[in-house]
Residue, then its C-alpha position, 0 to 999 in steps of 0.5 A: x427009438x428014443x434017438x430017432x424021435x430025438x433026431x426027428x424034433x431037432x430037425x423040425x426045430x432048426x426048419x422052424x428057426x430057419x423059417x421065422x428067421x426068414x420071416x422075420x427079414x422079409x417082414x423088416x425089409x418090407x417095413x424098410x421098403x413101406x417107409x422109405x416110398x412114403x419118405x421125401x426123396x434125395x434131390x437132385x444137383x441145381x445144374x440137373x434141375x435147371x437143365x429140367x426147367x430150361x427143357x420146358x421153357x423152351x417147349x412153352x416158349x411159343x403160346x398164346x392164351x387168355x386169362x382172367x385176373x379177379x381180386x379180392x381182400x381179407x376184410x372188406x375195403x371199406x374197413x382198410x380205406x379210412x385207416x389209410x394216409x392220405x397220401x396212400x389215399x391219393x395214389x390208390x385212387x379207385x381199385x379195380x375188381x379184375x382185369x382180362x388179358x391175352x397173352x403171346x410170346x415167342x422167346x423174348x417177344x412178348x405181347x400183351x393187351x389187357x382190360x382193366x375194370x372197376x366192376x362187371x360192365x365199368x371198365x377203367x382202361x386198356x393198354x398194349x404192350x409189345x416186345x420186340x428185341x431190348x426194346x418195348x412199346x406201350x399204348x393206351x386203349x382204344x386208339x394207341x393215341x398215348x403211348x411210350x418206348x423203352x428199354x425192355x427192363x422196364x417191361x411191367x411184367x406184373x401185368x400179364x397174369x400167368x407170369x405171376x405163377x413162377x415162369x419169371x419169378x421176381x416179376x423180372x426179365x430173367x426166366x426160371x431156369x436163369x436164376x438156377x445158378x450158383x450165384x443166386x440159387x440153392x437147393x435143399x437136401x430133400x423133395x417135398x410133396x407138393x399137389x401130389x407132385x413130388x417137387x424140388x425145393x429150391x431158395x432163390x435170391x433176387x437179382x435185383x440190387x436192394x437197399x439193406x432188403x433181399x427178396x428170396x423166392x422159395x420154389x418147389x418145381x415138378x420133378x418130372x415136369x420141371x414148372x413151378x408147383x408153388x413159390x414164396x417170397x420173403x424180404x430178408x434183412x439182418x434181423x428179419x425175414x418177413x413173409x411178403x407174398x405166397x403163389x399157391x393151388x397152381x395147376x399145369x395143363x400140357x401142351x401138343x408137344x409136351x410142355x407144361x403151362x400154368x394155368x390156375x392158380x392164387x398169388x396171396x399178398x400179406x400188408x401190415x399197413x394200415x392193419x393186416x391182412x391180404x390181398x388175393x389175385x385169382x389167376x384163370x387161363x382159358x385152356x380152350x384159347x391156348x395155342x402153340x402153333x406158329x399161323x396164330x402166333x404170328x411176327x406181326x403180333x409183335x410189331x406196335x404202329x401208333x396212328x398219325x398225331x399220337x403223342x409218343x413219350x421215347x425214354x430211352x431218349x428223353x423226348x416227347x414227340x406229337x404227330x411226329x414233332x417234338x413236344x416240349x411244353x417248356x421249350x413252346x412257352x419260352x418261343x412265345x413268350x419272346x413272340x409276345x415280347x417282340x410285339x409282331x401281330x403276323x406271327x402269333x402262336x406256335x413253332x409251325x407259323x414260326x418257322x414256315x413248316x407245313x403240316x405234313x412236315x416234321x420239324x425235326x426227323x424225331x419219331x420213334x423209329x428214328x429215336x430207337x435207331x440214333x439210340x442204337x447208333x450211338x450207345x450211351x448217348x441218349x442224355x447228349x442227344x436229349x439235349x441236342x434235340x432240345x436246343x436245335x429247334x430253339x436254334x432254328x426258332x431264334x434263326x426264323x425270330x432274327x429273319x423275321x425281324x430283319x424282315x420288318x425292319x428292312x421294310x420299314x426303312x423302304x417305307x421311311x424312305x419312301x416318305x421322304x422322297 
């Protein structure tokens, strides 16, 4: 009897040990599997993450928007104004309170019209930026009557707000996923938390040659989505890293087929000069006004026609024209000043009453067109052709000078001879 009660209790105990044993692993694991769901998680390879971002650039690649850019300060303006040199001062000028915009793109065709104010109901300004190739045009608002052509490297990307919220960090023409290379980008060991998004976190060197100064972006990107969730940029030295500007609270919206646009967010800019403090860009796109589809977004967006008589500044060539002629107020001072000091009454003021054109007709084939296409033509040229396009007219002013001189001259011998007779 004695055995059997024996027996009987080792082999409750050794099911009792069996069962806490078996309790106490799946209490362990459990506890492992709770701490690694709340811990950040391996990254992924740079190549994968670039593959990631590309995938979503290119669904957004075609969209057009509006938005709204309002600004805002730490401390007041009028407490930083008094403190700042007078050289800031002067080129400061009055500072806008927001400005609105419409933004297009297809690829690399950009399209941008933007309203500058200085309060509510006082606007300031307005300009026209269009995209088309390597090269950009510009006008001022209303009447496109200013304008300007150039290469575009020297597109002001800071102009279109959404851009500010990671699409084109550095504020260049390189995109997101182009910057992703070894060459100029690192990523760390794990993901962060970001929005409630799990994101990459990946470092990001500027391009852009500097003087002693790197700018390096720090980038968290969705993991899913592949958009940037927030970015920093600090200027980097040998014995420094300064916390220049921070983009924060950025929300995505998706699109019809499956891309991720920003569509809100806050670019914080940190100023040590004259005192700290930060400037705030408030970036709001209106949902209702984005579209993917190609009727709304059409070729013509991209195309920027100045009116008759506007004044076109052309730098990839280095002359101005103005209602199709070329302007050059140094060249216009030097033909009249010889005009005045050859003493003729019957020409008296400018290129066009000296050299008999019409009004209609250019002095010299050098629009805009015609300059983008030498430039093509010829690259690399643009300094050699600057300087023909300069001295040809100055040729053709001496030449039409010398006729009319000769002119006067043979005719007054006629008359000399006539008396004598």
């Amino acid at each position: 009897m004695a055995v059997c009660y024996y027996s009987s209790f080792r082999q409750s105990f050794v099911v009792y040990c069996v069962s806490l044993t078996c309790t106490c692993v799946m209490a362990v694991t459990s506890q492992k599997r709770l701490f690694a769901s709340q811990t950040p998680g391996q990254t992924a390879s740079l190549q994968s993450i670039q593959q990631l971002v590309r995938q979503n650039e290119n669904l957004i690649s075609l969209v057009k928007l509006d938005y709204t850019v309002r600004y805002s300060q730490s401390i007041p303006q009028s407490e930083i104004e008094p403190l700042m040199p007078q050289e800031h001062k002067r080129r400061r000028g009055r500072p806008y309170t927001h400005y609105t915009g419409v933004w297009a793109q297809d690829g690399i065709k950009q399209y941008s019209d933007t309203n500058f104010f200085y309060g509510p109901d006082d606007p300031a300004r307005g300009d026209i930026f269009v995209i088309d190739g390597e090269v950009m045009k510009w006008g001022n608002k209303p009447d496109l009557m200013q304008g300007g052509i150039n290469y575009i490297d020297k597109f002001r990307w800071p102009v279109v707000g959404p851009a500010h919220l990671g699409l084109r960090p550095f504020d260049g023409k390189q995109l997101l996923s182009e910057l992703l290379v070894p060459q100029y980008a690192s990523v760390h060991h794990e993901t962060q938390v970001v929005e409630d998004r799990e994101a990459f976190v990946v470092d990001v060197y500027s391009p852009a040659p500097g003087t002693g100064v790197r700018v390096l972006g720090r980038i968290w990107i969705d993991s899913e989505r592949g958009a940037p969730l927030r970015l920093e940029y600090y200027h980097v030295t040998p014995t420094t890293t300064t916390l220049t500007t921070e983009i924060k609270s950025i929300k995505l919206k998706e699109l019809q087929n499956g891309g991720w646009t920003p569509v809100e967010g806050m670019r914080v800019s940190f100023w040590e000069i004259p005192k700290p403090y930060q400037n705030f860009s408030h970036i709001v796109v209106d949902t209702n006004s984005i579209t993917i589809r190609r009727e709304d977004i059409p070729d013509s967006l991209f195309t920027l026609n100045f009116p008759k008589g506007a004044r076109i500044y052309n730098a990839i060539t280095d002359i101005t024209t103005e209602a199709g002629r070329v302007w050059d107020p140094k060249l216009k001072s030097i033909i009249e000043k010889s005009i005045e000091t050859l003493d003729i009454p019957d020409v008296a003021t400018g290129i066009q009453t000296t050299t008999k054109a019409s009004p209609n007709e250019p002095l010299l084939p050098t629009d805009e067109d015609t300059s983008r296409m030498l430039v093509d033509t010829h690259p690399g040229g643009a300094r050699s052709l600057s300087v023909l396009w300069i001295l040809l007219p100055a040729f053709l002013a001496a030449l039409a000078l010398t006729i009319i001189i000769l002119i006067l001259r043979s005719h007054s011998q006629n008359t000399s001879e006539e008396d004598i007779k």
